[in-house]
Structure formats: structure tokens, C-alpha cells
N, C-alpha and C positions, 0 to 999 in steps of 0.2 A: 193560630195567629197569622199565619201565611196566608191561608185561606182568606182571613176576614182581610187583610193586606191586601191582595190579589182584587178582591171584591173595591173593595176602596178605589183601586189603581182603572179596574176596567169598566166598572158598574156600581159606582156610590150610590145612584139616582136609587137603588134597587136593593140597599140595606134596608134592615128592618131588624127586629124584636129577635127573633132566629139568629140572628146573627152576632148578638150582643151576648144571647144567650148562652150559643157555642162556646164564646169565649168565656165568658163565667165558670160551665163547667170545667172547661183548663185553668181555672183557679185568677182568669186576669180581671180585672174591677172595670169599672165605667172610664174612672180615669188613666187605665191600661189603654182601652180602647181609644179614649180620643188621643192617647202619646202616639199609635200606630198607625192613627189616620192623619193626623199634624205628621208624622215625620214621613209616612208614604207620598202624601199628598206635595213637602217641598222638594222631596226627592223628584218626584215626574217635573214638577216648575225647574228644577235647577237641571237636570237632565233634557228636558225640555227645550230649555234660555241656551244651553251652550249647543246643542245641534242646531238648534236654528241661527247661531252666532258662526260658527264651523270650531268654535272655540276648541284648544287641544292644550293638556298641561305644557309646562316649560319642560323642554327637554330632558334634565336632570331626575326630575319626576317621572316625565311618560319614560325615562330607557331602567326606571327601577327595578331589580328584580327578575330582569328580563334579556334573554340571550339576543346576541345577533341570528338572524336567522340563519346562518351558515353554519352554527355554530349547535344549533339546533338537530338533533336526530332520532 
């Protein structure tokens, strides 16, 4: 799935039958494939739209989870 993801994300131009294939054998259907290619595909668009924006969560979001770096060792 990663694989065929990965494909999607750098070289769609350059799927093909092999590729559909692989995933078949790991048990994922047609309609598997095009959920990972729709959901890869808005993923790079929406990662895409907000570096080209400089866009960055609101604050309360980006400090989630996460030390101060001082704090940090």
C-alpha cells in the first residue's frame, strides 16, 4: 500500500496493471486503490496549498504534544 502511495505521490504518470496487481495480492480491491490514490493525491494538494501559503496551525494546536525545547533532552 505504501509502495503503491509512494508511486502515486512521485510517478502516477507511471502506474500501470503491476501495480494494481501488487495490491490485490495484499488482499486490497480496485476500490482500495483508488481510496489511496484520492486520499494521497489531497494530501500532497493540501500540503502543497499551505507551504505555498506559509500557512502554520494556531498556536494551541502547533505547541500540542510537544516540549519547549529547553525542556527537551
Amino acid at each position: 500500500m505504501l509502495a503503491f502511495a509512494m508511486k502515486v505521490c512521485d510517478d502516477s504518470a507511471s502506474l500501470g496493471e503491476a501495480d494494481f496487481a501488487a495490491l490485490r495480492e495484499h488482499g486490497f480491491s480496485d476500490e482500495d486503490a483508488w481510496d489511496i490514490a484520492g486520499i494521497t493525491a489531497l494530501f500532497g494538494l493540501s500540503n502543497r496549498m499551505a507551504n505555498f501559503t506559509s500557512m502554520r496551525p494556531n498556536d494551541e494546536f502547533y505547541l500540542m504534544g510537544r516540549l519547549p525545547r529547553a525542556a527537551k533532552s
